[in-house]
N, C-alpha and C positions, 0 to 999 in steps of 0.2 A: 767422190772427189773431195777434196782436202779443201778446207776451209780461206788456208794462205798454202800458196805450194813456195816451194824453194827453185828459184833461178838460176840459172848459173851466172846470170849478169850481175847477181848478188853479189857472188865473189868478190873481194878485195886482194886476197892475199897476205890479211892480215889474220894467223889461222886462230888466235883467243878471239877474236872480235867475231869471224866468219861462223864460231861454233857457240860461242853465246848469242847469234843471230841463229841458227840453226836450232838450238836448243828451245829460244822466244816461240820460233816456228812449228815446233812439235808441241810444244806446251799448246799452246792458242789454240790448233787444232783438237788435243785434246779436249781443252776447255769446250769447244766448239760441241765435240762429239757427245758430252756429260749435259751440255743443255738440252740438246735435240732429247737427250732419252730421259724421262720419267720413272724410271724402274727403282725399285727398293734398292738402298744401298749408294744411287748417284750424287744426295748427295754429299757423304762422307768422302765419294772419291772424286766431287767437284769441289769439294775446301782443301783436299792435297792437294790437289793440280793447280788450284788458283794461288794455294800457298806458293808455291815451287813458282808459277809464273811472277809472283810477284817478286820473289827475292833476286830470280834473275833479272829483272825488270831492271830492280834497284842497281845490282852491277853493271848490266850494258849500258844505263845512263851515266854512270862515273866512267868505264872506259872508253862511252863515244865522247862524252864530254868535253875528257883530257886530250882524246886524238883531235878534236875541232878545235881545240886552244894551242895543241903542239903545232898544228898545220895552220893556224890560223885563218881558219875556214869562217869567211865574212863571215855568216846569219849565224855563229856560231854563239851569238848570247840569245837571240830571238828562238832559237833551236834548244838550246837550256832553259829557255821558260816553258815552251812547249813539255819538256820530260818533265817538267815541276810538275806543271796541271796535269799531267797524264797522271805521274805518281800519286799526286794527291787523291785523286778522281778511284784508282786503285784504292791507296788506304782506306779513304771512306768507305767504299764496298767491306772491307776485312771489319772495319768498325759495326759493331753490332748496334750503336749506339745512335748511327746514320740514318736516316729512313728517309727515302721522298720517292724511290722507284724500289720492287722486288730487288731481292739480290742477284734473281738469274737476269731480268731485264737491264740492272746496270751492269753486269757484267758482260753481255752482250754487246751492249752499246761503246763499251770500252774494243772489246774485240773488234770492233768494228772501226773505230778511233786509234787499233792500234797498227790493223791492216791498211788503215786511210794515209797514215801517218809515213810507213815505209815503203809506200808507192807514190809519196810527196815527192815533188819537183828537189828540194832541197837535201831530201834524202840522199834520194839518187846522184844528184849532184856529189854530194860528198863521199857516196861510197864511187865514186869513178873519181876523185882526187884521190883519196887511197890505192886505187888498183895501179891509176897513174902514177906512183908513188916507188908501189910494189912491182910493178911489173914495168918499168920504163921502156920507150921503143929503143927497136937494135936501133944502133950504129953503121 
């Protein structure tokens, strides 16, 4: 079983944002799958995947960002500080230079802060103002 599964309540109908949501999802999983194993080699291919997670990180919080400010979605600055500390919390991991937890234990605990984060109340909220948006009721 997959670490964060993809919902179809997810869906917006917004298909860049639905598939850098998609992509977070498959990343994080992998990440997921690279801490559980210990084997020679994981982790060369846990600092790919956390690279790739991170860079997409950095775009989907510009493009949720912009869409919380076009739609003017209230908590939409308290929702940009949250990505702040998230990303920040990210970089430090990538920073070798960081130490106060293992790299695989803050990374976890991020994974964890990142699946808490898009089953928030305010999350959700926003991605049903976008579907609301995209998909309007008939007439």
């Amino acid at each position: 079983m997959a670490f964060i599964e993809w919902k179809e309540q997810y869906e917006t109908g917004v298909l860049g944002y639905d598939a850098q949501h998609k992509t977070l999802f498959r990343l994080a999983n992998r990440i997921h799958e690279c801490l559980d194993r210990q084997a020679s080699g994981s982790e060369l291919e846990l600092s790919s995947v956390f690279g790739a997670f991170l860079e997409m990180t950095r775009t989907h919080v510009r493009t949720e960002d912009e869409l919380m400010a076009w739609h003017h979605h209230e908590p939409a600055k308290s929702h940009e500080e949250a990505h702040r500390h998230f990303l920040e919390g990210l970089e430090a991991i990538a920073d070798p230079s960081v130490e106060n937890l293992s790299h695989r234990e803050r990374l976890s605990e991020f994974l964890h802060k990142f699946k808490h984060h898009f089953e928030a109340e305010d999350e959700q909220t926003f991605l049903a103002l976008l579907r609301r948006h995209n998909h309007p009721p008939a007439e």
